[in-house]
N, C-alpha and C positions, 0 to 999 in steps of 0.2 A: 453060346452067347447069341449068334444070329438067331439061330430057331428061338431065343427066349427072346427076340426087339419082336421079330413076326407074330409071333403068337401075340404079345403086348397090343401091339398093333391095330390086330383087332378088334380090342376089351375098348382102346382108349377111341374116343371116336375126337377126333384132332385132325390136324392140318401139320402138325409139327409131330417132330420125334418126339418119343416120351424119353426121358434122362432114367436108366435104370440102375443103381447104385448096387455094384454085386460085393459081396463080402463075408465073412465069416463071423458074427457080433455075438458071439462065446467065449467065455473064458481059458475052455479047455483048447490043447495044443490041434493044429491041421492036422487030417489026420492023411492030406495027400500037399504037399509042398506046391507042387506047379502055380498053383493060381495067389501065391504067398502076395509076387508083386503088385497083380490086376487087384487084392483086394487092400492090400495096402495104400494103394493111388485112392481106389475108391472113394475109399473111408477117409481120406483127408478131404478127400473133394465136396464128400456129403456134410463135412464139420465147415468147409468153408462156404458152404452154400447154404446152412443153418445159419451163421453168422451174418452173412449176406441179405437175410431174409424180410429184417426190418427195413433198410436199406429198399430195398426193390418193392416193397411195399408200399413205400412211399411216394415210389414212380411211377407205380402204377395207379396211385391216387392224383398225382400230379398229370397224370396221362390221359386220365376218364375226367378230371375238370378242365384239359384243355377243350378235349370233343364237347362240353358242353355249352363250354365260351363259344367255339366256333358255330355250332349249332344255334344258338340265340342269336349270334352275329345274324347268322341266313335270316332265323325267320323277323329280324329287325328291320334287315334291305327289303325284304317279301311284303312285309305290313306295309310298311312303308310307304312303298312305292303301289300298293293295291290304295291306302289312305290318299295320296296326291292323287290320283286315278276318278276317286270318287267325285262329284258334285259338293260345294255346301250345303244348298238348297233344294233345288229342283232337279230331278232326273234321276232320284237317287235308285232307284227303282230297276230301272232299265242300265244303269250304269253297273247297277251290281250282276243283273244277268249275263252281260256282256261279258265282265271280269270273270265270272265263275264259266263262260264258256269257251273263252282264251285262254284260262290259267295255264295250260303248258307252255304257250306262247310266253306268258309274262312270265314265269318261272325262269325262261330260258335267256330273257330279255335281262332280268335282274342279277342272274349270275356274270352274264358276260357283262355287264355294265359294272359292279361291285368285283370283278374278277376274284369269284366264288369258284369255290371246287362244285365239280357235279358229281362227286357221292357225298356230300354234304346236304344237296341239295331234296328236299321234301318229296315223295311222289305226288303226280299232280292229281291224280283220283283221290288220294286219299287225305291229300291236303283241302281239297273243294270239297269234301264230305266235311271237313271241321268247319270250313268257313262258312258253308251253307246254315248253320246254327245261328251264326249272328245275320241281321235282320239291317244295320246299317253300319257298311264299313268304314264310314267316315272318323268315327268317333276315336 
């Protein structure tokens, strides 16, 4: 059973164990007793983790729309606070170079101020490569 997780191991490319359900799923009688109990647990295990299955699926839909909430939450404080930053009028220009040469500053500024997580938070290259598209961030 060890040398079969190890070998597994290597196929699955993971951070976690893989779950390996061992069992006999034949009709016909074992034709070596010992492993009678290991595959009897098993095989309940795997019928209660088939049952389970909608269930957890639905957690995990409930679990990838919170990251998404949070993620909007950031780049809502980010816009934001780059929009207050801007000028109305005059200086939009030079206001925007500015911001786009700061942005890890302001990045770091808006998490601690909004007490953001910082893996939540955007990289600042690759967030100034989006912004540099728009032309006036005021709007």
């Amino acid at each position: 059973y060890g040398s079969l997780m190890w070998s597994m191991g290597k196929i699955f490319d993971s951070p976690e164990v893989v779950r390996v359900y061992t069992g006999s799923y034949w009709n016909g009688n074992l034709i070596n007793d010992d492993f009678e109990k290991m595959f009897t647990k098993d095989e309940k295990l795997l019928v209660r983790e088939l049952i389970d299955l909608p269930r957890c699926a639905a957690e995990r839909k409930v679990n990838q729309m919170v990251n998404r909430i949070r993620l909007v939450k950031v780049h809502i404080c980010i816009l934001g606070t780059i929009r207050n930053m801007t000028p109305r009028f005059f200086g939009k220009k030079r206001s925007r170079e500015q911001i786009l040469a700061q942005l890890d500053v302001i990045l770091d500024n808006v998490r601690v101020e909004f007490n953001l997580s910082k893996g939540d938070m955007p990289d600042a290259k690759e967030f100034a490569a989006n912004l540099n598209k728009f032309h006036d961030f005021g709007v």
